[in-house]
N, C-alpha and C positions, 0 to 999 in steps of 0.2 A: 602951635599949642604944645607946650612942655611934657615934656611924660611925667608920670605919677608912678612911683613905687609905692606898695604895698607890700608886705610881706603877708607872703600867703601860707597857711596851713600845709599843702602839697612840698612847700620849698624847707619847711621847717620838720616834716616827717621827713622829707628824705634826707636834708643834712644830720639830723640824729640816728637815723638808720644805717649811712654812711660814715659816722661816727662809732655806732657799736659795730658796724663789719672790721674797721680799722682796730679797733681795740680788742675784738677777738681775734684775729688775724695775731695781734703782736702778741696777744699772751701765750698764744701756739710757739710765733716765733720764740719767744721767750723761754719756754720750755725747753724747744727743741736744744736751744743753745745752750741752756745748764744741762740737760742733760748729756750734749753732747760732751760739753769740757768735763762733766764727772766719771763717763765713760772712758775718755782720755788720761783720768786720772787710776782709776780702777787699778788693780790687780798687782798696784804698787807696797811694796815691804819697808821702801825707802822712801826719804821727802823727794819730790819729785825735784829734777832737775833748773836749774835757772832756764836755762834754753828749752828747756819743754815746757816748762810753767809759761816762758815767755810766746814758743809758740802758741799755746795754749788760748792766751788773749789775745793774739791774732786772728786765730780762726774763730772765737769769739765775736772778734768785731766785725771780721766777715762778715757771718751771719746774721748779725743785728741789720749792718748796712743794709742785705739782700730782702731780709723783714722789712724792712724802709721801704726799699724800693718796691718791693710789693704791692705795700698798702698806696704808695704813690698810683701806683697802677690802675688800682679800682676806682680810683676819684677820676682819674685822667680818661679812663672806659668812661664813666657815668657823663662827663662833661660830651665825651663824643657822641655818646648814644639822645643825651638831649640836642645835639648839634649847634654847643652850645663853644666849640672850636672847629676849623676850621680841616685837620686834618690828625693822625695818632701823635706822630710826633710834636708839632706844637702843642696837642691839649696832654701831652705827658710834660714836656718843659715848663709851659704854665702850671699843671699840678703840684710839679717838684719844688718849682721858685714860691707859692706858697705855701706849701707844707715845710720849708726853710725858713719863713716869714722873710722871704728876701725880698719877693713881689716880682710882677712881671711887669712890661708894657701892652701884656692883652689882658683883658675882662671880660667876665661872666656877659651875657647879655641881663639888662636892668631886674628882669622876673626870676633872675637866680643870684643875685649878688651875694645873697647872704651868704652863700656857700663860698665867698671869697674868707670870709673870716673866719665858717666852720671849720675849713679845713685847717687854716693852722691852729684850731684848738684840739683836733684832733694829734694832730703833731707832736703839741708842746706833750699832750701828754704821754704820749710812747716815747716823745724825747726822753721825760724824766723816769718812766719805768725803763729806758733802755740802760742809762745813766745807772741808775740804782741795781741794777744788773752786772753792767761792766764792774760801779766799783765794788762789789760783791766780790767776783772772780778777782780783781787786782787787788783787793784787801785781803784776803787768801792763798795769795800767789806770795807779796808783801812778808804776810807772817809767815810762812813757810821758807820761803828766803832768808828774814832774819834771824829765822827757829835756826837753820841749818848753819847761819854764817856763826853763833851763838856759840851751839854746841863743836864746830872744828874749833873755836879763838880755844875753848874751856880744853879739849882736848889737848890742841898744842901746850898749855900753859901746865895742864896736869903731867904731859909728858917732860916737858923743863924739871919740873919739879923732881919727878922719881929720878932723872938724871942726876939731878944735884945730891937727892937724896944716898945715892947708891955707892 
């Protein structure tokens, strides 16, 4: 006799509830992370350096990454705690390969699948508030950059000048 999937109420509260843990998790993440890069910026008289802007978006993405893996976490917890993998590590691999939309070779058992495609809709969208985050910091790092390459080109070109002039 064939199984019958249904999609039950129980599977559909808890992938949206695991959906808003994921999404407040990253908006924390998210803060943490501007606030950390404007801390870094702080107490600055001058535009900040190329190499410090640029570290600046490293440890950025760090922490975006580490916000990722986080939220990976509490899906890959949920799937073990319904025993729904086999052991931490495979049900964190699985978790990751779809919160990637990469996919795995393991699946949910049948009365929880839906949570095969909650979870990367949770993804996509901390992908894209991560996304709009980063290019936040790199369009600010950007201008500052080119603010600064700007103002030495005008400087040398006004120092030519009074030489000529003198």
């Amino acid at each position: 006799m064939p199984s019958h999937y249904v999609t039950s109420f129980e599977e559909v509260l808890c992938g949206i509830t695991l959906v808003a843990i994921t999404t407040a998790m990253h908006g924390c993440g998210m803060l943490a992370t501007l606030y950390t890069s404007h801390l870094l910026k702080r107490g600055q008289d001058v535009p900040v350096s190329f190499v410090r802007g640029g570290a600046m978006l490293i440890v950025a993405s760090w922490m975006i990454v580490l916000v990722h893996l986080a939220e990976v976490l509490v899906w890959a917890v949920f799937f073990l705690w319904l025993g729904a993998m086999p052991d931490p590590s495979t049900s964190y691999y699985f978790a990751l390969m779809q919160y990637t939309t990469v996919g795995s070779s393991f699946s949910l058992p049948l009365r929880w699948r839906l949570l095969d495609g909650m979870l990367p809709i949770a993804a996509l969208m901390t992908f894209a508030w991560s996304t709009g985050v980063l290019f936040m910091l790199a369009q600010e790092f950007q201008s500052t950059q080119l603010s600064a390459l700007h103002a030495r080109r005008d400087a040398r070109r006004a120092a030519r000048h009074r030489g000529r002039g003198a």
